[in-house]
N, C-alpha and C positions, 0 to 999 in steps of 0.2 A: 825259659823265656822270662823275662823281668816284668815287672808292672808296667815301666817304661813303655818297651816295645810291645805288649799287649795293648796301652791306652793308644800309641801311636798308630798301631794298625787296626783298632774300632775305630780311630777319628777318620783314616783313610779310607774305610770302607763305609761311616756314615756320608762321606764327602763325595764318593762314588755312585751309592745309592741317592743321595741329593740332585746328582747329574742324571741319574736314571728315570727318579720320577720327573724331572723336569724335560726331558724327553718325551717321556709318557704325555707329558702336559701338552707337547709343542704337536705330538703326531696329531691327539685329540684337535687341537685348534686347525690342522693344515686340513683334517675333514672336515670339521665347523666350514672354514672356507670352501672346500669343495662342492657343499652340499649347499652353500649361499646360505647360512641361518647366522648371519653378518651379529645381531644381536646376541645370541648365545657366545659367538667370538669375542667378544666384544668385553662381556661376562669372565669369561675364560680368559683371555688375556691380562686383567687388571690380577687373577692369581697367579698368573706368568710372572709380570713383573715384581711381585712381591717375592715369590720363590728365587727370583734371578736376585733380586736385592740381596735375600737371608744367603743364600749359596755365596756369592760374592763375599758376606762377610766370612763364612766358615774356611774359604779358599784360601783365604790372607792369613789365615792362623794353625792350615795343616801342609805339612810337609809329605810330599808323597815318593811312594819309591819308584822304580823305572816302570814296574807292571802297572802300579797304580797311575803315572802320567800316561802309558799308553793308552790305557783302559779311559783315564779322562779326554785323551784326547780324540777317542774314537767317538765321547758319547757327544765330545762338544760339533765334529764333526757332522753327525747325523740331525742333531739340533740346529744347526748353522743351515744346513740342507732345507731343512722343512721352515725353517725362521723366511728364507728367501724365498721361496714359493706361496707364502703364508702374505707375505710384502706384496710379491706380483699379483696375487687377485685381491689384495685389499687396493694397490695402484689401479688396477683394470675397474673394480669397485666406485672408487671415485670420480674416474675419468665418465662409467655408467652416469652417477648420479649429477655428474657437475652439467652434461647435455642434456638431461632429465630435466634442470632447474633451467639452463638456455633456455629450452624450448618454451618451459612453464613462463620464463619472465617475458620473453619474445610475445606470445599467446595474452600474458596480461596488459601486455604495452598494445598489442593488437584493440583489444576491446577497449583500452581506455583511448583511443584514437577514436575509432569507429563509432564506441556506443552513444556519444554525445550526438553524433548525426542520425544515429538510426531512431533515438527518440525525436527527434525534428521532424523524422519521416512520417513516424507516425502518428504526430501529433499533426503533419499535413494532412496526408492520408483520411483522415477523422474528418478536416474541417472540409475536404473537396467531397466526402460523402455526404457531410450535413447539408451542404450546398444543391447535392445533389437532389436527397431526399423531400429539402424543401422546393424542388424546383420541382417537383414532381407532385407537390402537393400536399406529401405526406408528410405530419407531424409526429 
């Protein structure tokens, strides 16, 4: 075997194990979401997209053979798998928080309606007692 195909077949099999670990990455993040620890994803993700960056450049510079494109395309399949279920509870995730924040703006507009009269009230409240108290005698 020549040097040639010795460097060509390490670069195809660092190019393979690049697809592997970044699977490894994507299982870890689809339980991250599973388990709702949205932050730690979140974490996890940002070395997703870096690893998916570097991979991307390595892809464009190695040439694979037919075992090596099946073997990539199995590992891009299973990452593609978990990439979309990964999406569906980060969608389900915001759809959570976006009613979360309704509610909360809803609830704030409440009180700023309300609270200006509920101080009137009790500033009535106060003066029909003092009325009271002095009618009674008592100072």
């Amino acid at each position: 075997m020549s040097v040639s195909e010795t460097a060509r077949e390490n670069a195809q099999q660092a190019l393979i194990d690049a697809y592997a670990e970044l699977l490894t990455c994507v299982t870890q993040m689809h339980e991250l979401a599973n388990a709702e620890q949205w932050a730690e994803l979140i974490e996890q993700r940002t070395h997703y997209v870096m690893s998916v960056e570097a991979l991307r450049k390595r892809d464009g510079e190695t040439v694979l053979d037919d075992n090596a494109r099946k073997r990539k395309a199995e590992l891009l399949e299973s990452i593609l798998e978990h990439d979309v279920e990964i999406r569906r509870r980060l969608l389900a995730r915001r759809d959570e928080l976006g009613k979360l924040i309704g509610v909360s703006q809803r609830q704030r507009n409440l009180h700023r309606a309300y609270a200006p009269q509920q101080g009137e009230t009790a500033l009535f409240n106060t003066g029909s007692h003092q009325e009271s108290d002095q009618e009674k005698g008592v100072t």
